[in-house]
C-alpha positions as CSV (number, residue, x, y, z in Angstrom):
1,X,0.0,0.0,0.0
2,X,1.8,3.1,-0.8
3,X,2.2,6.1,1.1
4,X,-0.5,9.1,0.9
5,X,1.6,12.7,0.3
6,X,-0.3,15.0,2.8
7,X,0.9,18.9,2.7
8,X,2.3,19.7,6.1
9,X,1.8,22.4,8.2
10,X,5.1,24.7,8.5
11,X,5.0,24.2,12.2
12,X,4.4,20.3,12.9
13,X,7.6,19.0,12.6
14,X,8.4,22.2,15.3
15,X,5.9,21.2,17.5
16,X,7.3,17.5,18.0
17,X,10.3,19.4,18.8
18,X,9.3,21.2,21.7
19,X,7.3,18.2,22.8
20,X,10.6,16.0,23.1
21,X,12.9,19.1,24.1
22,X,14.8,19.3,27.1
23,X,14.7,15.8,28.1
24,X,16.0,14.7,31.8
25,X,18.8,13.1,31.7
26,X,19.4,10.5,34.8
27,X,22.0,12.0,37.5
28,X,23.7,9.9,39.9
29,X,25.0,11.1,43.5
30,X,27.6,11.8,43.9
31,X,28.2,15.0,41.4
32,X,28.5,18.9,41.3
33,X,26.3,20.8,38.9
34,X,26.8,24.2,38.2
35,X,24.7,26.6,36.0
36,X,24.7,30.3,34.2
37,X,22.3,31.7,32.6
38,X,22.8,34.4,30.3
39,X,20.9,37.4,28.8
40,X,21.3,39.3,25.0
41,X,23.2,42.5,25.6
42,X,22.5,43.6,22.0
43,X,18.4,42.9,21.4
44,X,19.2,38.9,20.3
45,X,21.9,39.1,17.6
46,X,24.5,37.6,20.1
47,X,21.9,34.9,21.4
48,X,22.0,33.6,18.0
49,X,25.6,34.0,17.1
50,X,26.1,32.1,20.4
51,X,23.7,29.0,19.0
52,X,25.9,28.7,16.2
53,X,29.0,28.6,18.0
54,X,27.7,26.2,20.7
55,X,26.3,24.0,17.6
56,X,30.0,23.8,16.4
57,X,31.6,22.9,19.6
58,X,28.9,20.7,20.2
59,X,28.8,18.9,16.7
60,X,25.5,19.7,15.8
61,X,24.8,20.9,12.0
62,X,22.6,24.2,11.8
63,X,20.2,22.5,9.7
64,X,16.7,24.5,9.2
65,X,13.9,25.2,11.6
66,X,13.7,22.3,13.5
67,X,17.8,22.9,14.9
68,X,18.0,21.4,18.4
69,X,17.5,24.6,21.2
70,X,19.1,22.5,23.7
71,X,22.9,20.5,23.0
72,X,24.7,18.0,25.1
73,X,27.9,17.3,24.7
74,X,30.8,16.0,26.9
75,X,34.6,18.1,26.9
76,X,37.3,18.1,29.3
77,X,35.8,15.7,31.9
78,X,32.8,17.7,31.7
79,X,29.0,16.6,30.7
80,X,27.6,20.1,29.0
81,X,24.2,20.9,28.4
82,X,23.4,24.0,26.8
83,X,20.3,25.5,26.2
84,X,18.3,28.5,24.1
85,X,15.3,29.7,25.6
86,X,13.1,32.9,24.9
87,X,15.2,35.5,25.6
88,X,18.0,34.1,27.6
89,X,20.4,30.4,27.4
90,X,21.8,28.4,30.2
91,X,24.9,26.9,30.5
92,X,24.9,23.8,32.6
93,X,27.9,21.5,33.6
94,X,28.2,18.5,36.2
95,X,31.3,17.1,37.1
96,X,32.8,15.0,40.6
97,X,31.9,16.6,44.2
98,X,35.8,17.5,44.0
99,X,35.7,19.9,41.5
100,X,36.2,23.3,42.7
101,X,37.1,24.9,39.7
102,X,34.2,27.3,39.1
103,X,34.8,28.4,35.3
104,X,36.8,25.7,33.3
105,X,38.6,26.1,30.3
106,X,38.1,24.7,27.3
107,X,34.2,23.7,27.4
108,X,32.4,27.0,25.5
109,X,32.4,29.7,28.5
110,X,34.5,31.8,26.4
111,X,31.8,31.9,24.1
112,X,29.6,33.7,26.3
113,X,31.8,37.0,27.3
114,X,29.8,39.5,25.3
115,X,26.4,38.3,26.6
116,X,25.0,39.4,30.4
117,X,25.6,37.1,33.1
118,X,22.3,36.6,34.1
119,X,22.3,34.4,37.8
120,X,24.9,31.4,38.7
121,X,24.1,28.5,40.8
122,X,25.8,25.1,42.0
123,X,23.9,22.1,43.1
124,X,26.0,19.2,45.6
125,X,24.4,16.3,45.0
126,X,25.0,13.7,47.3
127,X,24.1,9.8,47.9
128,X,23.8,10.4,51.8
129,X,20.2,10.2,53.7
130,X,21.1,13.8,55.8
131,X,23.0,16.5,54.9
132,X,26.1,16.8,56.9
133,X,26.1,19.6,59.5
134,X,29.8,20.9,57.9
135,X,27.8,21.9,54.8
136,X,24.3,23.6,56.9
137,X,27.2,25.8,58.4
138,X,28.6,27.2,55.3
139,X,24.8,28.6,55.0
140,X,23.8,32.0,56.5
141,X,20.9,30.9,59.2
142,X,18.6,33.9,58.8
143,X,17.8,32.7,55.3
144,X,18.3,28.9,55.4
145,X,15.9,27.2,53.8
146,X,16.3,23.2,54.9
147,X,13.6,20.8,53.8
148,X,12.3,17.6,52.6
149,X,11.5,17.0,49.0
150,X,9.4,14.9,46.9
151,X,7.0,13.7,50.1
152,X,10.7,13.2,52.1
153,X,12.6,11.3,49.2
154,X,15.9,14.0,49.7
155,X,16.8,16.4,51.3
156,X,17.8,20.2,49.8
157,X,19.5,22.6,51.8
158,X,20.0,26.9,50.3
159,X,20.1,30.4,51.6
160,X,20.4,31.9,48.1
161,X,23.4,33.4,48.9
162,X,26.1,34.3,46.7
163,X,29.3,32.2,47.5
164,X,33.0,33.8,47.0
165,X,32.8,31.9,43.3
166,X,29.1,34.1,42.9
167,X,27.3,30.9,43.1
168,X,24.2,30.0,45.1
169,X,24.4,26.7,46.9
170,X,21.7,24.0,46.6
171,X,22.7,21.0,48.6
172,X,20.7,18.1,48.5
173,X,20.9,14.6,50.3
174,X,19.6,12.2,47.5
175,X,19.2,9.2,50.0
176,X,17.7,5.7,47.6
177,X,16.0,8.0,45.0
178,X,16.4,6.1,41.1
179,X,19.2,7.8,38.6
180,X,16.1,9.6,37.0
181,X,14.4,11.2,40.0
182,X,17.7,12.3,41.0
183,X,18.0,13.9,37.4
184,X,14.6,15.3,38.3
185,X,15.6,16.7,41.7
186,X,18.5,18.4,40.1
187,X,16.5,19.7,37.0
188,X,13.8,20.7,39.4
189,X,16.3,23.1,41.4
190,X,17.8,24.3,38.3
191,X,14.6,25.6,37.3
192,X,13.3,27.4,40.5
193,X,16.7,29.5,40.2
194,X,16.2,30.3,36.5
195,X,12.6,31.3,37.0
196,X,13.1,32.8,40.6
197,X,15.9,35.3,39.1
198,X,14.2,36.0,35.6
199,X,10.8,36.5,37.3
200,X,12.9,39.0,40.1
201,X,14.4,41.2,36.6
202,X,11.2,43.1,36.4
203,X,11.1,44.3,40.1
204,X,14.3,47.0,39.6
205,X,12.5,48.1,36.6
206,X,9.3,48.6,38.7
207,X,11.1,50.7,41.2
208,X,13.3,52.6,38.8
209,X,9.8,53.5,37.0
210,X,8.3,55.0,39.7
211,X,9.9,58.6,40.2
212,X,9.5,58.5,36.5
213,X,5.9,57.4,36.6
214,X,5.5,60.4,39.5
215,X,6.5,62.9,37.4
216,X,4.6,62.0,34.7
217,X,1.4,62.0,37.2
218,X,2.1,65.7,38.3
219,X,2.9,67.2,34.6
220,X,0.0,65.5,34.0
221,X,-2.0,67.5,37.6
222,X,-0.5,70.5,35.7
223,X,-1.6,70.3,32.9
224,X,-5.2,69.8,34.2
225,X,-5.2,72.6,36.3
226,X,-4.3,74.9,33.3
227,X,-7.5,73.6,31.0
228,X,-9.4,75.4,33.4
229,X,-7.7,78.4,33.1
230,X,-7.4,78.9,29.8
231,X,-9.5,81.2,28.0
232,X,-8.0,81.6,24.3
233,X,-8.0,79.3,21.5
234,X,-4.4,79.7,21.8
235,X,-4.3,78.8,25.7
236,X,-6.0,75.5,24.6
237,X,-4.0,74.6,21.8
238,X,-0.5,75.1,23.8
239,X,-2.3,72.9,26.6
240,X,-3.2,70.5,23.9
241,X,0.5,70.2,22.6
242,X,1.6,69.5,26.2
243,X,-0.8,66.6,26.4
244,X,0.5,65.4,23.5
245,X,4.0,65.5,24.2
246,X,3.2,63.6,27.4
247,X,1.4,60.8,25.7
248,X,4.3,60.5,23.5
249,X,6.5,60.1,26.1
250,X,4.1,57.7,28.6
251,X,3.5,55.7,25.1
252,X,7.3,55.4,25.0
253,X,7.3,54.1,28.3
254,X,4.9,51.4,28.2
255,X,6.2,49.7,25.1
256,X,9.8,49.7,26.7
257,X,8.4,48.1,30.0
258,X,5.5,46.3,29.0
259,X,7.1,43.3,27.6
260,X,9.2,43.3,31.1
261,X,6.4,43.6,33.2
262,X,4.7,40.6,31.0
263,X,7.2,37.9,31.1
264,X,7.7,38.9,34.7
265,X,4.2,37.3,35.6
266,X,4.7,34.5,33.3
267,X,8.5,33.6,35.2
268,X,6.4,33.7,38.2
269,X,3.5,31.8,37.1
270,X,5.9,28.9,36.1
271,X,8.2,29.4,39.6
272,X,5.0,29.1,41.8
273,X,3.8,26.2,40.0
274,X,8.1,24.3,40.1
275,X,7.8,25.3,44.3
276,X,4.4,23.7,44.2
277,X,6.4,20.1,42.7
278,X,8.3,20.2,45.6
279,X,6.1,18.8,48.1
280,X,8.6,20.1,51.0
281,X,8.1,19.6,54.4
282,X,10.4,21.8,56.6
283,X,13.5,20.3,59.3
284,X,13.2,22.1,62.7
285,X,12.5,25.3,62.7
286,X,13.9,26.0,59.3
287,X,11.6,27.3,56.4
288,X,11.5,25.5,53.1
289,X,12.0,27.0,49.7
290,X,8.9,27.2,48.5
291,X,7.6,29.6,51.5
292,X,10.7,31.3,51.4
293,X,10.4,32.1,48.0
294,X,6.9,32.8,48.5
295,X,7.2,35.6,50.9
296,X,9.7,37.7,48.3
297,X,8.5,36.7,45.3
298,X,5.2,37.6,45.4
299,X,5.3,41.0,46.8
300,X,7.9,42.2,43.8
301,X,5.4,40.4,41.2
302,X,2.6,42.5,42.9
303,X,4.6,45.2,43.2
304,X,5.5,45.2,38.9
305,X,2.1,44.2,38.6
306,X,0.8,47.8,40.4
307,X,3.2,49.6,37.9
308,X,2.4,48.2,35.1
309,X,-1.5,49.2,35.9
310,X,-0.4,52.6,37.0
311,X,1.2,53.2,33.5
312,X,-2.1,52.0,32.1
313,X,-4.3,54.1,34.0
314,X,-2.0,57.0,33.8
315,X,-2.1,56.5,29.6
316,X,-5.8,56.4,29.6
317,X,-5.9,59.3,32.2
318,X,-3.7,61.2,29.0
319,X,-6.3,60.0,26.8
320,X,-9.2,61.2,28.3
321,X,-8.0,64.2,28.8
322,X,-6.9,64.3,25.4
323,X,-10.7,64.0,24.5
324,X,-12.1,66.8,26.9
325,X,-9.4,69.8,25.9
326,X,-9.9,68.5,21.7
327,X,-14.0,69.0,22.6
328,X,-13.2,72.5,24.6
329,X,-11.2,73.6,21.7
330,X,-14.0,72.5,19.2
331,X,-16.6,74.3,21.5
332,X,-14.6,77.3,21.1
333,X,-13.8,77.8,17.6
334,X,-17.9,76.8,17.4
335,X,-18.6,80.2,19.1
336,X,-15.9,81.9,18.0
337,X,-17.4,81.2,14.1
338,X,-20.3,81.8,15.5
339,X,-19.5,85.0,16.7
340,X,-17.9,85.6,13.1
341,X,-21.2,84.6,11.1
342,X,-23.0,87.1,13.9
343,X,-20.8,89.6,12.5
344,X,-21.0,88.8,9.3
345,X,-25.0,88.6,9.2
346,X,-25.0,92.1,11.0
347,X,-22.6,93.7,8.2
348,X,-24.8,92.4,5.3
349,X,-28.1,94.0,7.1
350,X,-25.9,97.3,7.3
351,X,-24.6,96.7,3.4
352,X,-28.5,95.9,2.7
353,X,-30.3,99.5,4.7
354,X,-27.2,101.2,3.4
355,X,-27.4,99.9,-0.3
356,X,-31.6,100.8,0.2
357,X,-30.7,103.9,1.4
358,X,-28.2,104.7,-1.7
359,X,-31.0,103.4,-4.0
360,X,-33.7,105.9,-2.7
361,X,-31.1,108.7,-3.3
362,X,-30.1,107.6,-6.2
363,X,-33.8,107.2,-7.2
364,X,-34.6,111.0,-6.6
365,X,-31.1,112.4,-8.3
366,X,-31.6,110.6,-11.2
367,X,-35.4,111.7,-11.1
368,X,-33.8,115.9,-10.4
369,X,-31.9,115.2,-12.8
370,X,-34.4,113.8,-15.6
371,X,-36.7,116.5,-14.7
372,X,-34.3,119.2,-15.2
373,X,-33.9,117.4,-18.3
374,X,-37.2,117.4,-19.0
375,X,-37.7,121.1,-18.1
376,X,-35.4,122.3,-20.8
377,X,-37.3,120.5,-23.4
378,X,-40.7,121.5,-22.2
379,X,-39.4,125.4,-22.4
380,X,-38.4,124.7,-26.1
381,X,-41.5,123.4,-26.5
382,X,-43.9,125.6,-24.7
383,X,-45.9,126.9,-27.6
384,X,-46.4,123.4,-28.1
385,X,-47.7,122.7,-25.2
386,X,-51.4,122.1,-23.7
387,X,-49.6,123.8,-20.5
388,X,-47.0,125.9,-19.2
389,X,-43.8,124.6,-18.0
390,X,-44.2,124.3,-14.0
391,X,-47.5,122.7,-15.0
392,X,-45.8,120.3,-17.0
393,X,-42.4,119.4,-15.0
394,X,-44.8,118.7,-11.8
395,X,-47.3,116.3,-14.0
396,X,-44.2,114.2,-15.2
397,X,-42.1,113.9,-11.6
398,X,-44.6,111.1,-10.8
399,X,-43.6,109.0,-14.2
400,X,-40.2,110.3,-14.1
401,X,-39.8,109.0,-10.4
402,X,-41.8,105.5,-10.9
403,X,-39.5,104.9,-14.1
404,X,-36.5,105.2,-13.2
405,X,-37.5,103.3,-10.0
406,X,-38.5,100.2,-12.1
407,X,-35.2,100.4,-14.0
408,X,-32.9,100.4,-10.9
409,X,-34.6,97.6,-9.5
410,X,-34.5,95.6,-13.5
411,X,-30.9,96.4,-13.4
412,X,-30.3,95.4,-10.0
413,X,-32.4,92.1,-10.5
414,X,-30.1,91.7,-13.5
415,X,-26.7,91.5,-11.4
């Protein structure tokens, strides 16, 4: 039976990829991990430049689409994993519990100089049941967290304090967990430090906004104030050009933060839900990771949340107020036409009585003048006559007046 040719969509063969990505590989106890994550320091271009080069060292052909976002290979005495995400790539190594060198030669860490170091962290793994007091001490005890995982399968131990390497420290007793749940454990930690530090970016933002996002509030008080004062056209329209200045600028704003402010509740979505996995239960009077984590991490996500709404409200607030000068100023050239057209009417009823008034006058010169016209040729004509002169100029000023009356008004009625 032979094969039916179906037309693919682009994406499919993408979509198996991500399904299968970032597999688990098994771990076993004892080993060090250590990871960095690293951000673009030049909008991507060096994220992808960096893909290539990793691709090389790991021996992976840059073929199309479908080009493997996470490589494994192993250099130096080192397994490497190394993998692209959205807008950052982690570098991940595991080697023996004596390895204390904390960047190695040789295994693609040069490759990363020109990118920002994002967060590094080291995980102990270790086959024991407890872990040993020598390594609880090297913690600072205000901020240990020490707790059993995975319904009390292992034990992790952190204060997410940098070491003198700039590492946090996760150890973790692995007791008679499998080679896979241990890769599990140790995937599982990697991730709350990823998400717990990209989900944290947003928060200096937040606060670094906030003077900004003040002054934009009182320009915007200011502003205001001065619609209400203004009485010009002009006033309005220099009040309008300040509103419009500041929309540009609070505009700005929001497209360079709100992207920030996004993936900031999406890191912490996905770190509240990796705590969740944990299943910790806390040793003594410690707290475990997930309440620790709790306790500043959601506070900073509710604080970038409140910003990123005040930035809204404050644009809308811009908006509206927009709207209300644009209708002031369209009230006000209304009534200032209207004033014009007032004027306007009352100059054509002066044009009109004074044009009436010219037409009357010119009505009884022309008539003087006719007469007087009129008069001269009755005195030639007198002996001619039925009467005398006077007798005859006052019997034609009534025709003389009504004719040249008609013909202003034909000639008139003609223009």
């Amino acid at each position: 039976m032979s094969e039916r040719s179906w037309n693919e969509h682009a994406y499919r063969k993408l979509i198996d990829a991500e399904t299968h990505a970032r597999p688990v590989p098994p771990t076993t106890a004892p080993r060090r991990i250590r990871r960095l994550a690293f951000m673009s320091a030049d909008g991507g271009a060096d994220l992808r430049a960096l893909h290539e080069q990793m691709a090389g060292l790991a021996g992976v052909a840059a073929d199309g689409p479908t080009w493997a976002r996470q490589l494994e290979f192993e250099r130096n005495g080192h397994h490497v994993t190394w993998e692209l995400h959205s807008e950052f790539a982690t570098f991940t190594w595991t080697s023996g519990l004596d390895d204390w060198v904390a960047h190695p030669e040789g295994i693609g860490l040069e490759y990363h100089e020109p990118l920002l170091l994002v967060f590094a962290t080291r995980v102990d793994l270790m086959s024991t049941d407890a872990i040993g007091p020598t390594a609880l001490e090297g913690f600072n005890p205000l901020s240990l967290c020490y707790s059993t995982i995975f319904d009390g399968a292992a034990e992790v131990a952190t204060d997410f304090h940098l070491d003198a390497d700039g590492f946090t420290r996760f150890e973790v007793a692995a007791r008679q967990m499998s080679p896979l749940r241990q890769g599990v454990l140790v995937r599982r930690l990697l991730e709350i430090e990823t998400y717990r530090t990209m989900a944290l970016i947003g928060l200096p933002l937040a606060r670094e906004m906030g003077g900004q996002v003040g002054e934009y509030e009182r320009r915007l008080a200011g502003i205001m104030q001065t619609i209400g004062r203004g009485q010009t056209l002009e006033d309005h329209q220099q009040t309008l050009a300040a509103l419009h200045r500041l929309s540009s600028e609070v505009g700005q704003t929001v497209e360079e933060t709100s992207f920030r402010f996004a993936a900031t509740q999406a890191y912490g979505e996905v770190l509240a839900e990796r705590l969740h996995r944990l299943r910790e239960q806390a040793i003594g009077e410690f707290t475990t990771i997930e309440r620790f984590l709790n306790n500043r991490a959601q506070p900073a996500l509710a604080t970038c949340r409140a910003m990123e709404k005040r930035l809204l409200r404050l644009t809308d607030k811009v908006q509206r107020s927009i709207e209300l000068l644009d209708a002031r100023i369209s009230l006000s050239i209304q009534s200032q036409n209207q004033s014009v057209l007032d004027g306007i009417s009352n100059t054509a009823r002066s044009q009109f009585k004074l044009q009436q008034t010219v037409e009357g006058l010119s009505i009884i010169a022309i008539s003087y003048y006719a007469l007087g016209i009129l008069g001269y040729v009755y005195e030639g004509l007198h002996d001619l006559l039925p009467y005398p002169k006077s007798t005859m100029v006052g019997l034609s000023a009534p025709v003389v007046v009504l004719v040249v009356f008609f013909a202003i008004q034909r000639i008139r009625k003609a223009h």
